[in-house]
C-alpha positions, 0 to 999 in steps of 0.5 A: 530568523524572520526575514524580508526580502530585499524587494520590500526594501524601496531604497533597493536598486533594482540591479541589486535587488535582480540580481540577489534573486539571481535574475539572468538580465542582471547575473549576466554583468557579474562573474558568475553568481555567488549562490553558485559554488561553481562560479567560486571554484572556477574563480579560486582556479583562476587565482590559483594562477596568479602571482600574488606578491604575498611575502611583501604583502604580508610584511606590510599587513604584518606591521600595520595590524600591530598598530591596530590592537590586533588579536592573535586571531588576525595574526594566524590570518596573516601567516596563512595568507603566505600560503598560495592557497589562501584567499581573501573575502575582503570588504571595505568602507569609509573610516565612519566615526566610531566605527561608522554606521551600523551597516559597516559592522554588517559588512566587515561580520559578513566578510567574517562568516563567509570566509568560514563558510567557504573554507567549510566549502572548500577544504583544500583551501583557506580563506581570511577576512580583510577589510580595505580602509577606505582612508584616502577619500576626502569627502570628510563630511560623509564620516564625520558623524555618529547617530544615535537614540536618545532616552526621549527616543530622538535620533540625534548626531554628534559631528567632529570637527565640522567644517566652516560653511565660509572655510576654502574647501577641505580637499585631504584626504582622511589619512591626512587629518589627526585627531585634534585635541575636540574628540573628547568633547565629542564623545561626551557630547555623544554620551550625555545625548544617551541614556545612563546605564550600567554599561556606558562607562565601559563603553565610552572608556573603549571609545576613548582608548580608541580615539586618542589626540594626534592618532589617525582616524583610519587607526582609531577606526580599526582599533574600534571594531578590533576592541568590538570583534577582538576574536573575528580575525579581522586583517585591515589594510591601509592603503594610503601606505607607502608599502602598500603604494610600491606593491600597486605601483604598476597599476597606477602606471598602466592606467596614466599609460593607457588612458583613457581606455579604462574609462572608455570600456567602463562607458561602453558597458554602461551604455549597456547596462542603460538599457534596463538599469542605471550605472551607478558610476561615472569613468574619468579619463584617468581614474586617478588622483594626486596629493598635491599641497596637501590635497587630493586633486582629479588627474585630466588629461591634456595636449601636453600631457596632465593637469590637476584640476582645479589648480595650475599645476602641470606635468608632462607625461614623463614627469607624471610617470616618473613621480609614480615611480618615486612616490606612488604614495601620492597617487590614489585611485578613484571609486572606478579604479579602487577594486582593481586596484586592491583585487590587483594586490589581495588574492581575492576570493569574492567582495563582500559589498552592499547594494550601491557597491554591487551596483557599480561592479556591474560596470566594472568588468571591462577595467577588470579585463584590461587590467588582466585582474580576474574580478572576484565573486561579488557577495551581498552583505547582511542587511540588518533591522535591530528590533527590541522588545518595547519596538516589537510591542507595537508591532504585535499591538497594531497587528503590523507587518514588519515591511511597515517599517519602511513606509513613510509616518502617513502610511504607516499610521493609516494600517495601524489605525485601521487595525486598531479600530476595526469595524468600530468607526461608526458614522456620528453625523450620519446616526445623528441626521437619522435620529434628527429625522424621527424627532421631527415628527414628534411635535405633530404626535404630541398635538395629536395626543393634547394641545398641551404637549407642543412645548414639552416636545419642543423641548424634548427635541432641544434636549436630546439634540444637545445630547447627541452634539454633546456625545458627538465632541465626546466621540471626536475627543475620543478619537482625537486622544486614540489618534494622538496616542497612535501617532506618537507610537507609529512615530516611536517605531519608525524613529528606531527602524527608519530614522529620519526616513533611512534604514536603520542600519544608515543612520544608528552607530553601534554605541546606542545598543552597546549602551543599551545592552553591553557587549552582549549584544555583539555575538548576537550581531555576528551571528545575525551576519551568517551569509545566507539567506540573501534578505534583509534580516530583522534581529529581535533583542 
């Protein structure tokens, strides 16, 4: 497998790009690196002490992955995940439509092979994937999108529901938005965008049995890539639950407790961290939300007690601690508070995150410490470029290094061209102005031979310069037409490899190459998602 490191990358942050490379500036944020299989047996000790609430845990798991088109493989998941010597490699990510964008694919195979790898490691133990359903954001527009390639080689984006720019703002969280009767519009929308092959309507029937009227859109999603990955053993979790909500109950009570020290401690190891990276988080005073009406409010704090902001409600401190009690299902954490949270609940081995996540765990070992929640071996996911075969042609025509796919289209066309015209882009008006120079002496050597030669070499001189401006247009033509067939190749590559500027992997859904090339094409992906090495991986169809 070719790969390239993440540092050819120019969206990689520089923390996660460090600390990939297991530099000691930024390995010295984490708890222990994840090259380090001592730094996951100290860990699995430090689990090992822990009272994990497996049996409700598993209960609620239980009956939540029968609604999900589970296979049998995530049941014998389940039933080892009683066992105290089974751990979790977890990941997670927003419910994207159609399984989202390429990248959360990547995420939930990563988990796949890692927890292999690491039973393989450790045979005293057992470890399963999980997948956290990011359900209860309510930044719906992040979501609400699938990307795909046309037949006319476009990137183009089907949306659901999208909102109305005049519309009050739409604060549910997803778990709270059915699907509406629009999502088969969408989805023909989606496959009349694509080319027509052998394999679309297989496809789309998957989507459709998926993503039904009135079922909700985390369910749809993990009944998705369950219909993807029916063998991968994949447990998902919900956490807008209920179940779930009563098993993390103490959690939310510690922080409306204690605030603002969770905060607090985040922003003093963010003023560290300041001083040679960027904190990618910014802590609240409670790093909590409330369900209120329907939508998902910030929790702040105030003289007497807690408001939510943007509204006029209010509650004393007891009020607010007695409705976690009642209804914990209300409550839901923020992007500082959701890994304590769900590393509270889960024994979790190690998170498999991406760059902008990995960022952010570094800021996250104080709450880990006041929470008493030992913070798991952080793991970076597989980053991956699909590259099919008419792409690799223009890789090989140009002579281009496979980092050009993350230059912008000018760049880009400059190397190519300089390999497709090497040396050969010769200087017309400079040939010229030298050929120009000898016919000026051509009238006096015609005199000098007869008096009657100056006007046939006058209109030598004439000829010859209109030939050469002649010759000139052709050349320009020429280079005119090469260019234009440069610029529509270069553009071609880049709108398949760096859409609209982004990774691939941010902006295609998976629905463009099962389209293209069935499901055959999956165990090629999972394959591609093997834990090492840590570097952007390019995959050639």
């Amino acid at each position: 497998m070719i790969t390239l490191p993440f540092s050819a990358m120019p969206s990689a942050p520089r923390l996660f790009v460090d600390y990939v490379e297991n530099n000691p500036e930024a390995r010295r944020f984490f708890m222990g690196h994840f090259s380090d299989l001592m730094a996951f047996e100290t860990h699995l000790q430090c689990l090992e002490r822990r009272n994990i609430l497996r049996e409700p845990l598993y209960s609620a798991l239980v009956a939540q992955n029968k609604t999900f088109f589970a296979g049998e493989a995530t049941f014998k998941h389940l039933e080892r995940l009683q066992s105290p010597t089974t751990f979790a490699v977890v990941t997670g990510q927003q419910v994207g439509l159609f399984g989202g964008p390429m990248y959360t694919l990547y995420k939930a195979l990563t988990a796949v092979r890692l927890s292999r790898w690491l039973s393989e490691q450790f045979p005293a133990y057992s470890f399963v994937p999980l997948f956290w359903l990011e359900s209860e954001d309510h930044d719906f527009a992040e979501i609400n999108n699938a990307g795909g390639l046309s037949a006319e080689n476009d990137f183009i984006q089907v949306r659901y529901a999208e909102p109305d720019a005049d519309a009050p703002r739409d604060l549910r969280p997803v778990s709270q938005r059915p699907i509406e009767t629009e999502i088969t519009d969408v989805i023909e929308a989606f496959r009349s965008s694509l080319p027509e092959t052998d394999f679309s309507e297989d496809v789309f029937r998957d989507l459709r049995n998926c993503y039904t009227e009135g079922e909700s859109l985390q369910r749809a999603f993990a009944r998705y890539l369950n219909t993807l990955f029916p063998d991968a053993g994949l447990i998902f979790i919900d956490p807008s639950d209920p179940a779930i909500k009563q098993l993390v109950t103490p959690v939310l009570m510690q922080e409306l407790e204690t605030h603002p020290t969770t905060g607090e401690e985040v922003i003093k190891r963010s003023a560290e961290l300041e001083e040679g990276y960027h904190a990618q988080i910014k802590p609240r005073a409670v790093n909590l939300f409330l369900l209120h009406k329907g939508n998902r409010y910030p929790i702040e704090p105030n003289e007497g007690g807690f408001f939510l902001k943007g509204t006029r409600r209010r509650f004393t401190r007891e009020e607010l601690l007695e409705l976690a009690t009642a209804e914990p299902e209300r409550f839901s954490p923020n992007v500082l508070l959701r890994p304590i949270m769900q590393d509270f609940l889960l024994p979790t081995a190690a998170y498999v995150a991406g760059p902008s996540e990995i960022s952010y765990f570094a800021q996250l070992q104080p709450a880990y410490d006041h929470f008493q929640v030992p913070m798991p071996v952080i793991f970076p996911r597989a980053g991956l470029t699909i590259i099919e075969s008419k792409v690799e042609k223009v890789f090989r025509k140009f002579e281009l290094p496979y980092s050009a796919m993350f230059l912008d289209i000018e760049a880009a066309w400059r190397l190519a061209r300089k390999s497709d015209q090497p040396g050969t882009n010769f200087d017309v008006a400079a040939y010229n102005e030298r050929i120009f120079g000898l016919l000026e002496e051509l009238p006096d050597l015609a005199v000098a031979e007869h008096a009657n030669l100056s006007g046939p070499a006058e209109s030598t001189i004439q000829n010859i310069r209109r030939s050469l401006a002649m010759f000139e247009e052709k050349v320009f033509q020429h280079r005119q037409r090469n260019d234009e067939v440069l610029t529509r190749q270069i553009e071609k590559l880049l709108v398949y490899l760096s859409p609209e500027g982004k990774l691939q992997e941010r902006q295609l859904n998976i629905v463009t190459y099962l389209n293209r090339y069935g499901n055959d094409v999956l165990p090629r992906l999972e394959e591609a998602c093997s834990p090492f090495p840590a570097e952007h991986r390019l995959l050639f169809l």
